[in-house]
BARO-900486 format. One record per residue: residue in three letters; x, y, z of N, C-alpha, C in turn; residue number from 0. Coordinates in nm, 2 decimals. Layout:
<sites>
> ALA	X	Y	Z	X	Y	Z	X	Y	Z	NUM
...
</sites>
This chain:
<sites>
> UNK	0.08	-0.12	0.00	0.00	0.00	0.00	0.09	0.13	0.00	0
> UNK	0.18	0.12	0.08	0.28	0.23	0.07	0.34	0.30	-0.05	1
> UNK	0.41	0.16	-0.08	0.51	0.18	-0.22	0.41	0.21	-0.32	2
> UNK	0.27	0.18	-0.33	0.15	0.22	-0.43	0.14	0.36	-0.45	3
> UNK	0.14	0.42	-0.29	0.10	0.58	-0.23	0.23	0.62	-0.32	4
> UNK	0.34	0.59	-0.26	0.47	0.68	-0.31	0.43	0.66	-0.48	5
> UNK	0.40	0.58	-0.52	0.42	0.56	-0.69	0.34	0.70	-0.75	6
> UNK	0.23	0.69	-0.68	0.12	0.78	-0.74	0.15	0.89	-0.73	7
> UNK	0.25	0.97	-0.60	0.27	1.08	-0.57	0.38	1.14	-0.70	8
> UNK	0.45	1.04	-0.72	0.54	1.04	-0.81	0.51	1.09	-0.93	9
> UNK	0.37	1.03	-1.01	0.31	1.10	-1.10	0.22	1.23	-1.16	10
> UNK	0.22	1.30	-0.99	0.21	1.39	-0.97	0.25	1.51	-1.11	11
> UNK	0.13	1.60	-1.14	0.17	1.68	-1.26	0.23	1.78	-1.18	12
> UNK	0.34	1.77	-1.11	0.39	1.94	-1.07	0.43	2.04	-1.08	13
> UNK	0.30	2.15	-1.04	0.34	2.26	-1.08	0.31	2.28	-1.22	14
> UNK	0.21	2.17	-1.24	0.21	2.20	-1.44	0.00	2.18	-1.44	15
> UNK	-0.03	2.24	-1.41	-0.19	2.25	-1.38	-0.24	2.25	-1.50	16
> UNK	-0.37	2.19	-1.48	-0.50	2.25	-1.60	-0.51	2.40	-1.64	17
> UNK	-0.55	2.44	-1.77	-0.57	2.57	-1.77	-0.71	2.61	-1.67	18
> UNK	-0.83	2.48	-1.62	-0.91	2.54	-1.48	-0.87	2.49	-1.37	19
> UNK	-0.91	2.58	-1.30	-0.93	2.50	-1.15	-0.98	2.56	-1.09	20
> UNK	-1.10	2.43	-1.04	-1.23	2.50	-0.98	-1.23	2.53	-0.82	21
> UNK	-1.28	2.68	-0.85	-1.23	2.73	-0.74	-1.32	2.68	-0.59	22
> UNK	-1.45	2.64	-0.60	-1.50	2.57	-0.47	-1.41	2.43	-0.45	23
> UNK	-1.39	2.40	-0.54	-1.32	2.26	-0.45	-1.18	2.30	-0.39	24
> UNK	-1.11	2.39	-0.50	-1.00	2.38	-0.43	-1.02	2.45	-0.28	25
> UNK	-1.05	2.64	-0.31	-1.13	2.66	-0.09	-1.16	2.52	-0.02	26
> UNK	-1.22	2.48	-0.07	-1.28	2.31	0.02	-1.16	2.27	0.06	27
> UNK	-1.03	2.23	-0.01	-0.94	2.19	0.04	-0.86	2.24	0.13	28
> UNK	-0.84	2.38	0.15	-0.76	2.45	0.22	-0.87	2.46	0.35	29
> UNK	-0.98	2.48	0.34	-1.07	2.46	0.48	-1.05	2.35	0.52	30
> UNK	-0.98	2.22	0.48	-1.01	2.10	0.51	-0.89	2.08	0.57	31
> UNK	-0.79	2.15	0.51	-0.61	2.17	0.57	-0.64	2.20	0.74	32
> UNK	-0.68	2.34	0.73	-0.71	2.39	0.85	-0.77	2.30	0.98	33
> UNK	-0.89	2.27	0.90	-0.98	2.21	0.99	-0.89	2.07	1.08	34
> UNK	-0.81	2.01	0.99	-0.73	1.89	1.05	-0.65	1.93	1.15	35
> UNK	-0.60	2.04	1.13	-0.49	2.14	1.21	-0.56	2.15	1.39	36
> UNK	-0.71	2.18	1.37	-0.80	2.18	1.55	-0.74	2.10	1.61	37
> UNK	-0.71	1.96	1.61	-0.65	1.92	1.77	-0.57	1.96	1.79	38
> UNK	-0.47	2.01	1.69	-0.35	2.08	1.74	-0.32	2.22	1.75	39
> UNK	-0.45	2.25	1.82	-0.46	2.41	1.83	-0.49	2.56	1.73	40
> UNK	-0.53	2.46	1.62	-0.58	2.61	1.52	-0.68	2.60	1.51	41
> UNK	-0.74	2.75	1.58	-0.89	2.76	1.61	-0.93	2.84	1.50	42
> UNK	-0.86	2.93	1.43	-0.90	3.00	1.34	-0.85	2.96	1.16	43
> UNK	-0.97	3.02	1.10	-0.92	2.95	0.93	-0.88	3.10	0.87	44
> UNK	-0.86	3.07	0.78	-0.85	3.15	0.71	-0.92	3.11	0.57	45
> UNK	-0.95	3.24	0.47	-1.00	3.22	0.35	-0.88	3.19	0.22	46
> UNK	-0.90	3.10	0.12	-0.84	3.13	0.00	-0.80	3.23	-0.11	47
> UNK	-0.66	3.26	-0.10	-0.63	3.39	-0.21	-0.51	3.26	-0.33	48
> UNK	-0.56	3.31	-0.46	-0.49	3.27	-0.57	-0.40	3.37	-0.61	49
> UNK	-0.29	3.35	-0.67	-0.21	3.43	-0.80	-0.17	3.29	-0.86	50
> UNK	-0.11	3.39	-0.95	0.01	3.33	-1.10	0.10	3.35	-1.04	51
> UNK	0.23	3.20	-1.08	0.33	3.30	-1.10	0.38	3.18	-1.22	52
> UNK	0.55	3.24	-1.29	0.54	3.17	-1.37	0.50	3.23	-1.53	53
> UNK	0.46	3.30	-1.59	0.50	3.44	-1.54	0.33	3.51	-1.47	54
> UNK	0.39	3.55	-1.33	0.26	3.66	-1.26	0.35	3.73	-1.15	55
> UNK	0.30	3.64	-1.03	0.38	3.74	-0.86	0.54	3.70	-0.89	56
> UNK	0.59	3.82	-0.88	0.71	3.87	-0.87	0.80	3.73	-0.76	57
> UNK	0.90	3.69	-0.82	0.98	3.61	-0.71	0.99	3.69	-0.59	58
> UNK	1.05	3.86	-0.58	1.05	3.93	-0.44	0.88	3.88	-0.36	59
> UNK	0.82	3.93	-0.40	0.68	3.91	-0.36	0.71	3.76	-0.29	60
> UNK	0.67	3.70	-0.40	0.67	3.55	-0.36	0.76	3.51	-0.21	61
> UNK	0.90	3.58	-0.20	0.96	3.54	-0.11	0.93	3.60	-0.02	62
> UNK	0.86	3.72	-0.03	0.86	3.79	0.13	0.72	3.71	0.16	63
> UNK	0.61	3.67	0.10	0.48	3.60	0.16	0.52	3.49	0.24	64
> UNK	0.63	3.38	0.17	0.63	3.27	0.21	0.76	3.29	0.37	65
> UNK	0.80	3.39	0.41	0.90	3.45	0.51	0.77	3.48	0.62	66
> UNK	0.68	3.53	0.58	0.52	3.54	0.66	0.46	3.41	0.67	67
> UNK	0.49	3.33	0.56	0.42	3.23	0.60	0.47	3.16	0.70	68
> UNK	0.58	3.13	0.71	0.70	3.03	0.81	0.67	3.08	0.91	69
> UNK	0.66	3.20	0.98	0.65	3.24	1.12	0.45	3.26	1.15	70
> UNK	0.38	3.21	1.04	0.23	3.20	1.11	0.22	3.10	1.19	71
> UNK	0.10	3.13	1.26	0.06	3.06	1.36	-0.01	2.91	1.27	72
> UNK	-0.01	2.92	1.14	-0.03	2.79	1.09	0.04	2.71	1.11	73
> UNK	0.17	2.78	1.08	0.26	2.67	1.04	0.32	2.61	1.21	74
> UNK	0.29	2.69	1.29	0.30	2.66	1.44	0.23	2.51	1.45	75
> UNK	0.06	2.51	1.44	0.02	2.42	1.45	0.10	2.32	1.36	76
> UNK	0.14	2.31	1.24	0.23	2.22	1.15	0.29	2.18	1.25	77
> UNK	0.39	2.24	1.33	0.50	2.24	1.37	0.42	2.11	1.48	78
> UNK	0.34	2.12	1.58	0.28	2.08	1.67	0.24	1.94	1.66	79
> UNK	0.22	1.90	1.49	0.14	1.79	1.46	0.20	1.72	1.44	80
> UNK	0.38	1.77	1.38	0.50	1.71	1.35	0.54	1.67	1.46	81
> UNK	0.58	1.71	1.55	0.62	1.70	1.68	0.54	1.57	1.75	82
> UNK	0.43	1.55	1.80	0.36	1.46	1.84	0.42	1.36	1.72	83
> UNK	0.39	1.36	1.64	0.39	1.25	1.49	0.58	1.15	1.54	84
> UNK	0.60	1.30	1.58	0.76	1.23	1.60	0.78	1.16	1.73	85
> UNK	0.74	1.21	1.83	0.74	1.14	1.97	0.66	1.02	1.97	86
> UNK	0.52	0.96	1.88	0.53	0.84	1.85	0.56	0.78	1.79	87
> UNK	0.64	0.80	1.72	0.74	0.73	1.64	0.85	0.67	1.76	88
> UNK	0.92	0.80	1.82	0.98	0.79	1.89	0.96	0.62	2.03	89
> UNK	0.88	0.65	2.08	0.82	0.59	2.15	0.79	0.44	2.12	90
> UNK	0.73	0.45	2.01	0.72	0.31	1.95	0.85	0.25	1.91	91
> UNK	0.97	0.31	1.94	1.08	0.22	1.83	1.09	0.22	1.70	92
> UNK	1.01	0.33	1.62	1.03	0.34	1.48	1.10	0.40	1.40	93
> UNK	1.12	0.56	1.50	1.20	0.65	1.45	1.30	0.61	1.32	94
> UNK	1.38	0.60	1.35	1.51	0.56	1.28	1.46	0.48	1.19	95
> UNK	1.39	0.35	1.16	1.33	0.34	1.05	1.27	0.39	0.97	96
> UNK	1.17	0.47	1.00	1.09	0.55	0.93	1.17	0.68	0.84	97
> UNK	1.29	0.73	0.93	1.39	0.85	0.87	1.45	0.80	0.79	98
> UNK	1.51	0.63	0.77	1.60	0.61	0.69	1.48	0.57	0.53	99
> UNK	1.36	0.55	0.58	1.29	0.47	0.47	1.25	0.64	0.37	100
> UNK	1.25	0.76	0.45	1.23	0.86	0.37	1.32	0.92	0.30	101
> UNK	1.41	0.89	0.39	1.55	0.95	0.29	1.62	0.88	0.16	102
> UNK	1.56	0.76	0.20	1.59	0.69	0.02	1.43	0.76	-0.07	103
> UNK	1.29	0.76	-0.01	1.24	0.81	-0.06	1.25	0.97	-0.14	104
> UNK	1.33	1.06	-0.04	1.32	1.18	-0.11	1.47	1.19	-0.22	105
> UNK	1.46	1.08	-0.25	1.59	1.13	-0.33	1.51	1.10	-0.46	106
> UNK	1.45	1.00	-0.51	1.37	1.00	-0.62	1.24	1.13	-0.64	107
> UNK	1.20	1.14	-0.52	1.12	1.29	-0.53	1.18	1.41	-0.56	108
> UNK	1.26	1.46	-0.51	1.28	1.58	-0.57	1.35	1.54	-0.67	109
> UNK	1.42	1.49	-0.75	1.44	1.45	-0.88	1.35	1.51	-0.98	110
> UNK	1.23	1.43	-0.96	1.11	1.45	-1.03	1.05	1.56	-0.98	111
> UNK	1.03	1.65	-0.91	0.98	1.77	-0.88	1.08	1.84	-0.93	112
> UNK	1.16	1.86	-0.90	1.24	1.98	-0.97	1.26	1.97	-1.11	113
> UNK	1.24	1.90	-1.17	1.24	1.87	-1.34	1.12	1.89	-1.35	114
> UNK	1.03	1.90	-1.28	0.87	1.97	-1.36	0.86	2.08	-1.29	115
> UNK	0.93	2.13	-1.20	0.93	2.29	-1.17	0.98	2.40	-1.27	116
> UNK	1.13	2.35	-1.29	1.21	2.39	-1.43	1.13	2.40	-1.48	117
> UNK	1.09	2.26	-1.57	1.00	2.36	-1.67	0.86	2.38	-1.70	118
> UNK	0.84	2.38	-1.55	0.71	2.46	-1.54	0.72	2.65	-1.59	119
> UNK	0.85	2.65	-1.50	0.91	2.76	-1.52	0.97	2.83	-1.64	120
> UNK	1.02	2.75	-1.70	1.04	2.80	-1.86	1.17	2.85	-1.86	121
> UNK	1.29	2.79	-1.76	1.42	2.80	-1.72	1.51	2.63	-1.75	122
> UNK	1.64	2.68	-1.73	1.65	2.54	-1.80	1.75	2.47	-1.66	123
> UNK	1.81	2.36	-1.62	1.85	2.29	-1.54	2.00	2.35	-1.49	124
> UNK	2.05	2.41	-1.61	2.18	2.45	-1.61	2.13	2.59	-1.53	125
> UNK	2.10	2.69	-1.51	2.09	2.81	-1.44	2.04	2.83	-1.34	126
> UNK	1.98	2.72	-1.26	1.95	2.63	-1.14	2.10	2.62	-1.09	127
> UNK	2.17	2.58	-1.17	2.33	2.51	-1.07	2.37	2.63	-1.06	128
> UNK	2.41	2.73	-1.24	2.51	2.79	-1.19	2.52	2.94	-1.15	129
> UNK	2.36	2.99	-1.11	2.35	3.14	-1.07	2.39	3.11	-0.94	130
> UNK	2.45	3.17	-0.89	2.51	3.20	-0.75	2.42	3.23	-0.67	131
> UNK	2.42	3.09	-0.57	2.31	3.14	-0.42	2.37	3.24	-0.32	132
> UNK	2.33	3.38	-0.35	2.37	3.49	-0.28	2.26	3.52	-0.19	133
> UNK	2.32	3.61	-0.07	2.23	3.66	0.04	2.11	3.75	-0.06	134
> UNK	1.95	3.72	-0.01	1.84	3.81	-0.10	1.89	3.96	-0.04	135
> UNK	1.97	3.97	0.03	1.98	4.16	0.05	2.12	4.18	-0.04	136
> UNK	2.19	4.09	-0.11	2.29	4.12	-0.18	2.23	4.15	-0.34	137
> UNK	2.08	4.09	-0.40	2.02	4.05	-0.52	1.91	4.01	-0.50	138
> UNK	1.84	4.08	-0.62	1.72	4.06	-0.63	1.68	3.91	-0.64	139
> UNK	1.57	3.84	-0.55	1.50	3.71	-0.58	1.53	3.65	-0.74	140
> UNK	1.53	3.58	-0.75	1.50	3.53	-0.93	1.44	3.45	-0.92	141
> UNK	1.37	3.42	-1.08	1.23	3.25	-1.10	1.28	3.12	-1.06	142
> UNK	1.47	3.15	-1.03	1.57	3.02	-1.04	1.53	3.00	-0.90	143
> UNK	1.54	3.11	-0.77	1.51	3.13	-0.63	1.40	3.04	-0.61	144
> UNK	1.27	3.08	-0.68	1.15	3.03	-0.64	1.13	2.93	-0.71	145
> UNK	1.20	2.83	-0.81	1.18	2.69	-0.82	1.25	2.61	-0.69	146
> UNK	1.36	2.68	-0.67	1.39	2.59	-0.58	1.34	2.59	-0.43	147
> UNK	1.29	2.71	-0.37	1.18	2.75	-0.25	1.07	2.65	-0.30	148
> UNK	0.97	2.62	-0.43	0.86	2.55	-0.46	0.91	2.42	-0.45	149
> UNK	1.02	2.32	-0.47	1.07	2.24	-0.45	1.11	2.20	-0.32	150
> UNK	1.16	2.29	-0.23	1.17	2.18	-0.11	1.01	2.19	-0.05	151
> UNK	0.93	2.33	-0.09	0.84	2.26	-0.01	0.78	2.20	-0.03	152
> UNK	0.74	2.11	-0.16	0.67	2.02	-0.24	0.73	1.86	-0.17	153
> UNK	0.86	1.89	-0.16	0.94	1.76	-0.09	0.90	1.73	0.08	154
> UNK	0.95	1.86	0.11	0.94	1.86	0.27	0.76	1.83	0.33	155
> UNK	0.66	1.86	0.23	0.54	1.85	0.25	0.52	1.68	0.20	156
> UNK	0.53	1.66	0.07	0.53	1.49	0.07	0.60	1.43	0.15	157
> UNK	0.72	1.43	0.22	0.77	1.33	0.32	0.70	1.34	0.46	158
> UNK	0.63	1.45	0.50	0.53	1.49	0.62	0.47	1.41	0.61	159
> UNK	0.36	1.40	0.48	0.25	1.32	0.45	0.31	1.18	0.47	160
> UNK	0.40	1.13	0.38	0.43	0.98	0.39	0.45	0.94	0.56	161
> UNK	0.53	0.98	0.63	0.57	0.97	0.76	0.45	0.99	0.82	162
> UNK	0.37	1.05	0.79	0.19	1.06	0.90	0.13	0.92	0.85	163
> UNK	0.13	0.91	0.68	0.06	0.73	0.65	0.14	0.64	0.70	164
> UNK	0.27	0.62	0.70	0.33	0.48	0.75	0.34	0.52	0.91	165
> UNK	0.29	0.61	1.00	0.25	0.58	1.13	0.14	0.52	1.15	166
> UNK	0.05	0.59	1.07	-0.09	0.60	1.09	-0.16	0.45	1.06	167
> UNK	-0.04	0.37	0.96	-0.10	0.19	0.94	-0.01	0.14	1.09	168
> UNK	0.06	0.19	1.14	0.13	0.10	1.26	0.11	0.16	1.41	169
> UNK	0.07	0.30	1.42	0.08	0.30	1.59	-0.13	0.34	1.54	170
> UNK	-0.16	0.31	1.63	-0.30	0.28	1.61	-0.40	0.44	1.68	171
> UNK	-0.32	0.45	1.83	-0.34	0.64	1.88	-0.35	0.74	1.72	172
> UNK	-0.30	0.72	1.66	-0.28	0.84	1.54	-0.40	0.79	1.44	173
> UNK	-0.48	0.71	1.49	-0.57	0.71	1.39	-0.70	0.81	1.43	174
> UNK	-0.75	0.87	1.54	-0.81	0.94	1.60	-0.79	1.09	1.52	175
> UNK	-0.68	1.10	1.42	-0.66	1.22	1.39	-0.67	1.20	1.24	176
> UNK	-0.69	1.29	1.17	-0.72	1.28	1.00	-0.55	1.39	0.96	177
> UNK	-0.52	1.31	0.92	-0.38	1.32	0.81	-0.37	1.48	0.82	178
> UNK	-0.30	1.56	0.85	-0.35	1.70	0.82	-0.27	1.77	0.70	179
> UNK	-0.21	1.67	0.61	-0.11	1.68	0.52	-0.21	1.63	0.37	180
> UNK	-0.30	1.57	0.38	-0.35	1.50	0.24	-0.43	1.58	0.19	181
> UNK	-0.47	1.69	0.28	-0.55	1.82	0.16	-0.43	1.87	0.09	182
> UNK	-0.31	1.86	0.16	-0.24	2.00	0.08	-0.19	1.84	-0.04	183
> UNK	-0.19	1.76	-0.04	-0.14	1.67	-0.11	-0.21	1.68	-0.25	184
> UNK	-0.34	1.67	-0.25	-0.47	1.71	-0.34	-0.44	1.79	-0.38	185
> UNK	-0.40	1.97	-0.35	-0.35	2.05	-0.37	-0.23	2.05	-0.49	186
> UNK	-0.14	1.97	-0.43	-0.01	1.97	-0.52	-0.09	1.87	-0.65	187
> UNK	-0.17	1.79	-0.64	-0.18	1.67	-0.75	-0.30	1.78	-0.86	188
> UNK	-0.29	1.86	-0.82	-0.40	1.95	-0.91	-0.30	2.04	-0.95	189
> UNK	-0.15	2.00	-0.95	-0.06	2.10	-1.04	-0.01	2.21	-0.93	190
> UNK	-0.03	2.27	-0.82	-0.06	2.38	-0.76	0.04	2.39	-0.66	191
> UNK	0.11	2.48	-0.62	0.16	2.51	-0.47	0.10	2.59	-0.36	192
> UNK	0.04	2.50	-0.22	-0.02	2.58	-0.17	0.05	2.64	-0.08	193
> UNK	0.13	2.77	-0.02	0.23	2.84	0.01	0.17	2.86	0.17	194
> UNK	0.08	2.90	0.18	0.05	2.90	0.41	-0.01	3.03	0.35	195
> UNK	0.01	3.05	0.50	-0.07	3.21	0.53	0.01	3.35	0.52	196
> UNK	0.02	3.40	0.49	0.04	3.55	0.46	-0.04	3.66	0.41	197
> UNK	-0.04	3.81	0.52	-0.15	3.92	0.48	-0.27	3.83	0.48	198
> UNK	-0.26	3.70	0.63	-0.40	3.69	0.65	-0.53	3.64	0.53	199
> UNK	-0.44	3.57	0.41	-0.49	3.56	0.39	-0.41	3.37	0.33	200
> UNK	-0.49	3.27	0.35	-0.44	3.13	0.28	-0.35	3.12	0.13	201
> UNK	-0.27	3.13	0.11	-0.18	3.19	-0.07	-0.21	3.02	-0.12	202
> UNK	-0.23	3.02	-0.24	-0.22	2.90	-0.36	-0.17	2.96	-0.45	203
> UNK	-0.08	2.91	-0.51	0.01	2.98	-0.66	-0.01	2.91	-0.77	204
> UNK	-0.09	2.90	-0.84	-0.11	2.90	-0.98	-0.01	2.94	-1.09	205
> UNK	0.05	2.79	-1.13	0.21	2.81	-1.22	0.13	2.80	-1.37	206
> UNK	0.16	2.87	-1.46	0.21	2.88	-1.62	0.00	2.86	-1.63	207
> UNK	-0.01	2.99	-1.68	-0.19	2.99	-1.77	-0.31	2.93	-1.70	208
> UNK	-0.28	2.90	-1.59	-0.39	2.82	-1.47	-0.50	3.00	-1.49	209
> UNK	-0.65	2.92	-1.46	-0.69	3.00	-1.43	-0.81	2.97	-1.36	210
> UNK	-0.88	3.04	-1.24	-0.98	3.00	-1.17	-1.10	2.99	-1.24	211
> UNK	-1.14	2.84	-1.24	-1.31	2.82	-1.23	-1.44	2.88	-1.17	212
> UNK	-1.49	2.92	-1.19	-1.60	3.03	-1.09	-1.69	2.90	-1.06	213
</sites>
């Protein structure tokens, strides 16, 4: 069942969407993010805001939201869900299996994610390596910046998710809680990155001609 889950994630269109997407189901998803987030303390939702980028929101832009997003109280509760998620692992004697079984896993993932970010992006592999990762107060953000920001979180969010299912078939306490990782999962498989909260309001990024369904 696992190695199934990973396969499918795999084929994930990333970052490479339909030209629709319909905008009630996707809100539905991001309420449904939230909502999983209540046992672990997030009482409040927020609503759905879309852009483009790709070409739309400015890489600066892009990086100063997602700098808001890291220090929301969303990603607190993330933080909160991961933490428990880890101490039974811990507890159970799993830990160390579980870290070693995702670290062979994320090496085939971001493979395939960043080769459909590229060229989602419409940049090529080579200017990825060789622009120079400089301090952002030395130089302006670039598209090269924000493939690789949409990349770890696309990784760092699928290894969340996988690590919550392969608890979730073995310590039995975690089943009381609903995955709080598989809306944004849905999210990504609909082409899309959904980035947190910033200016209060939920961000989803819409790459290359995406455009909302009414």
């Amino acid at each position: 069942m696992e190695d199934t889950k990973f396969q499918n994630i795999l084929e994930y269109p990333w970052f490479t969407p339909g030209k629709l997407v319909n905008k009630e189901a996707l809100h539905t998803l991001v309420q449904e993010h939230q909502k999983r987030l209540k046992p672990f303390g997030c009482a409040q939702s927020y609503t759905c805001k879309t852009c483009n980028i790709w070409p739309g929101e400015s890489a600066e832009n892009i990086i100063l939201k997602k700098r808001e997003a890291k220090n929301s109280l969303l990603q607190m509760f993330i933080d909160n869900s991961l933490q428990i998620l880890r101490i039974m692992n811990l507890e159970a004697g799993k830990l160390q299996k579980i870290d070693h079984d995702l670290r062979e896993k994320e090496i085939a993932l971001r493979d395939i994610i960043k080769k459909a970010a590229i060229e989602s992006a419409g940049i090529t592999i080579r200017s990825t390596i060789t622009i120079p990762k400089l301090n952002y107060r030395n130089r302006l953000p670039s598209e090269e910046d924000i493939v690789d920001l949409a990349v770890e979180e696309a990784v760092k969010i699928t290894l969340w998710h996988l690590c919550w299912s392969i608890t979730e078939e073995e310590i039995a306490l975690l089943k009381k809680y609903l995955n709080p990782f598989e809306p944004l999962m849905k999210i990504f498989a609909l082409g899309l990155w959904p980035l947190g909260i910033s200016q209060k309001q939920y961000w989803i990024f819409l790459p290359k001609d995406s455009q909302i369904e009414e």
